[in-house]
C-alpha positions in Angstrom: 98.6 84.8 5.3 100.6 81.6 7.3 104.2 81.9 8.6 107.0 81.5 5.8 109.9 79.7 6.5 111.7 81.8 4.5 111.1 84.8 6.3 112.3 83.6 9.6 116.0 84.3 10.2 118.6 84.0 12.9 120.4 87.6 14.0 122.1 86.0 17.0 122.5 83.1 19.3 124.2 82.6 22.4 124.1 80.6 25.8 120.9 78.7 24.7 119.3 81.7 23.7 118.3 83.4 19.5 117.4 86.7 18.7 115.2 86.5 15.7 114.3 88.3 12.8 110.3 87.9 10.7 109.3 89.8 8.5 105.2 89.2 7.1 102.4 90.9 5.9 100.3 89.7 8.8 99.4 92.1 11.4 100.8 92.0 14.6 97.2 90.3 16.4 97.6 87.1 14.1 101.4 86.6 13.9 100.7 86.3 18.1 98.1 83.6 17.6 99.0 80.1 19.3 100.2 78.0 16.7 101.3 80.7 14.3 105.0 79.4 14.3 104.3 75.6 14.5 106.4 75.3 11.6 109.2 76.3 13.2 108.5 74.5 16.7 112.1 72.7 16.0 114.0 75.9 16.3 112.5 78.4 18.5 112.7 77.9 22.5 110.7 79.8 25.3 112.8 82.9 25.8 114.3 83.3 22.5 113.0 86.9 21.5 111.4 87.5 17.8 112.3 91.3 16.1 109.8 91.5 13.5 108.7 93.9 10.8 104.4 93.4 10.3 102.0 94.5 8.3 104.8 95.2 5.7 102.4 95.5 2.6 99.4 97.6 4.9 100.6 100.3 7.6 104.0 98.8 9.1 104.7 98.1 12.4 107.9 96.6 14.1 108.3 95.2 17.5 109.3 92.1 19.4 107.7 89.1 20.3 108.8 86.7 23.2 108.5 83.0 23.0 106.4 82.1 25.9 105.6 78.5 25.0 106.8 76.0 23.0 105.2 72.4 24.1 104.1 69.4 22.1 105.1 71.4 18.8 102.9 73.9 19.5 104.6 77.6 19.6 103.0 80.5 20.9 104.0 84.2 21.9 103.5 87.0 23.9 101.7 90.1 21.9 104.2 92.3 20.2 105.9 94.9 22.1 106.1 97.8 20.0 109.7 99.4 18.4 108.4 102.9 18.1 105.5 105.6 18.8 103.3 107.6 16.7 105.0 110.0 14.6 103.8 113.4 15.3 105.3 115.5 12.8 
């Protein structure tokens, strides 16, 4: 899959700084790819914090990813943190 637009919303903003939401059916390991979120170089700053719900058609995962670069319209973040453990029961 690519990044959709559509599936990038704001949750907050404040002092400079936007909590995201993204939702996808990419895993986790691509959605952190340099250059995933090119499309939305315009919007997102180094700093602002990305919740997002992956894999949402596979085995979801949630978790957040940091905006660590954003340079010459080329966005990249960290790897996802991870909202969340193994469920044991």
């Amino acid at each position: 899959m690519a990044y959709a637009s559509k599936d990038l919303s704001v949750l907050a903003y404040a002092n400079g700084f936007t909590l995201w939401h993204y939702s996808t059916l990419d895993i986790a390991t691509v959605v952190d790819t340099a250059g995933y979120f090119n499309d939305a170089a315009d919007m997102l700053r180094v700093g602002d914090i990305v919740v997002a719900n992956v894999d949402t058609a596979g085995v979801p995962g949630g978790g957040m990813f940091l905006v660590n670069a954003n340079a010459l319209g080329i966005v990249d973040v960290a790897d996802m943190t991870q909202i969340g453990a193994v469920n044991t029961d």
